[in-house]
N, C-alpha and C positions, 0 to 999 in steps of 0.2 A: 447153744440152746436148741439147733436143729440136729442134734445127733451124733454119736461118732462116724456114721456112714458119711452124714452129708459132709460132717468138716473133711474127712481124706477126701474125696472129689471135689473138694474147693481147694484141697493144697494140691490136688494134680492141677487141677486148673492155674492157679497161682505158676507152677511149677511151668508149665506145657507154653503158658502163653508169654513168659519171660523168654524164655528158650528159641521160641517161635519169632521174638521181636528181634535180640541179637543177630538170629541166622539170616531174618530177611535184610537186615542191615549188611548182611556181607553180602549177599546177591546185588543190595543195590550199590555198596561198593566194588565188586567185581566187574557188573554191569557199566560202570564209571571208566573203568578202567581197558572195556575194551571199547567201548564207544570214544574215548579220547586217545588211550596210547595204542591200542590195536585195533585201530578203525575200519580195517580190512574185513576182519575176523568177526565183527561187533552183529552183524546182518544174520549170517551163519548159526551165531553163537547162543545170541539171543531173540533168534526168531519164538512168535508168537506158541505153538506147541513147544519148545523147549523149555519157553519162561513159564508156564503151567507145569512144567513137568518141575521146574525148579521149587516154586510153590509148595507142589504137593511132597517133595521130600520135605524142605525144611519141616513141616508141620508134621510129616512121619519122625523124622528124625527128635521131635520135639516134642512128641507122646512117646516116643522109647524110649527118653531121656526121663521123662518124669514119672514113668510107670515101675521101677526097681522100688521106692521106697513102701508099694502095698504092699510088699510079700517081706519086707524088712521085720523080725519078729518084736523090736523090743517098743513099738509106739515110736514110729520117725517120724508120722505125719500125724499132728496133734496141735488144738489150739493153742499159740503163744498169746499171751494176754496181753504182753509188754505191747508188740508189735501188731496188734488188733487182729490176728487174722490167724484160717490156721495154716499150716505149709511143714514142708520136709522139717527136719530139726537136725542142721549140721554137724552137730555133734553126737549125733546117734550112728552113723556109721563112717569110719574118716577114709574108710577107704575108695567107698561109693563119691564123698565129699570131694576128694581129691580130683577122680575121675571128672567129675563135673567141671571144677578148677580147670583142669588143663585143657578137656575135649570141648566143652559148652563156652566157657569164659574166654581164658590166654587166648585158645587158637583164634575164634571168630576176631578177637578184639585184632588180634597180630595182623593177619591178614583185612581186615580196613583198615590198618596204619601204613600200609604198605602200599595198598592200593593207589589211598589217599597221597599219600606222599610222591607216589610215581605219577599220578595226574597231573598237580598242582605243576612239579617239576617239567612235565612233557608241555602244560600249556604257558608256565611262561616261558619256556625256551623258544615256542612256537612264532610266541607274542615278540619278542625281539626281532625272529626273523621278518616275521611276515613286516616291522615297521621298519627295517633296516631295507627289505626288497620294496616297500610302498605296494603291500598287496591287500588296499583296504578291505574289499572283501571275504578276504579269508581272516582277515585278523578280527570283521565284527563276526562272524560266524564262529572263531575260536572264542569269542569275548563271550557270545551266550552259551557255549559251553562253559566258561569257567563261571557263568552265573550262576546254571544250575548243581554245578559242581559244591559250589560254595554254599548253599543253600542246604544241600543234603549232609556237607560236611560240616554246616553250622547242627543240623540235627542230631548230628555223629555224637559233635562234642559235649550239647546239651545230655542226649542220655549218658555219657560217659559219664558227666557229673553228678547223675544223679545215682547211679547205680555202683561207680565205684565205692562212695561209701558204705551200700548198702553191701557189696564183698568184703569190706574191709570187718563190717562186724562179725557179720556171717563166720568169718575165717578166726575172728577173734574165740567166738563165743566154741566151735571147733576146736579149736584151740587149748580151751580151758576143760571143756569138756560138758560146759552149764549156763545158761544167760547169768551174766555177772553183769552187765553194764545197764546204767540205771534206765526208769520209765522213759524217760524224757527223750535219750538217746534211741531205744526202740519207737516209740512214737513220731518222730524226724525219721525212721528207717520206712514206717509205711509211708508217710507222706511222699518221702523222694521218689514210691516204686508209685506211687498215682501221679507224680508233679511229671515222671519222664512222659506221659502220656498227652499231658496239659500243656504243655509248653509247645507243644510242635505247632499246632495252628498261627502261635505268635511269632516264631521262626522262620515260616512259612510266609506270612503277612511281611517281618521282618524284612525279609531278604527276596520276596519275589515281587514285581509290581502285579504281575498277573492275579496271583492271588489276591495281592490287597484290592485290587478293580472286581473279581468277586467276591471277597468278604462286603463292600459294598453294597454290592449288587444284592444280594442275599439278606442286609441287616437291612436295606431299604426297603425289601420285600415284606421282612418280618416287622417292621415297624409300620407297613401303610396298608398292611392285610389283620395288621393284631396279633400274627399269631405267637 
């Protein structure tokens, strides 16, 4: 209803800030990763202008990534009804499609399973030593590591859930060459891309005390000021 203009700049935007969410999930799984297994390195690595500098590529990297389908001749980015919104149209170029698959999706996911999985591993090996040598303080100081570890990789798994599906149609409807699968099914697709966003506050609340002492803090506020 607002134009062909504005729907392609709401499917870059759609496009730019999925992109933008993936890639800063591998910074903060990267970031996990040398803060516990190269803890040497971690200071160095992810000092303050480097972590900006990290920032500003992801979201470079995540306007390049989304900006190929304006100049795509045949209508890529076009309202889907199904799926309430409008965004690229997978099936309109498979070769652009692929690209994305492998460079934007596999790789980020590959590298936080990796990550992940080398932390988990480095801190319960940790955790054995340190209570085999009786070196209580390093063992609670590994223990609020593997808190906040588990908390972000509780985040990890939530979007994964939600967004695998939403590749799995994607790649379907690619596939075919045309949305074939019913309303109902695209309708559950937008949801899952606004539910990965909703869910992290409850994740967060979930798995950190800290947070839950300010969510708190915050609803008491907004409950005895009105607002």
């Amino acid at each position: 209803m607002f134009g062909e203009t504005f729907c392609r700049f709401h499917g870059l935007g759609v496009f730019m800030f999925a992109m933008a969410s993936i890639n800063t999930m591998v910074i903060i799984a990267v970031s996990r990763y040398f803060r516990v297994v190269k803890s040497g390195k971690y200071t160095a690595v992810f000092k303050k202008q480097r972590a900006l500098m990290y920032i500003a590529v992801v979201w470079l990297l995540a306007f390049v990534g989304s900006v190929p389908p304006f100049f795509f001749k045949n209508g890529a980015v076009k309202f889907q009804a199904g799926k309430a919104m409008c965004m690229y149209s997978f099936q309109s170029n498979l070769a652009y499609t692929v690209f994305l698959e492998c460079v934007y999706i596999a790789t980020p996911l590959t590298v936080i399973v990796i990550c992940y999985a080398k932390v988990f591993y480095t801190v319960s090996r940790s955790n054995r030593v340190f209570l085999q040598e009786n070196k209580a303080q390093q063992l609670r100081a590994n223990v609020e590591e593997a808190k906040v570890t588990k908390t972000l990789a509780a985040i990890m798994v939530g979007f994964t859930c939600c967004w695998l599906p939403v590749c799995i149609v994607d790649n379907i409807d690619a596939a075919r060459g045309r949305d074939t699968l019913s309303r109902q099914v695209y309708l559950a697709y937008g949801f899952l891309c606004y539910l990965s966003s909703t869910i992290n506050p409850f994740i967060y609340g979930a798995t950190n005390k800290q947070f839950r002492q300010e969510y708190k803090t915050i609803l008491s506020n907004v409950i005895f000021f009105g607002w």
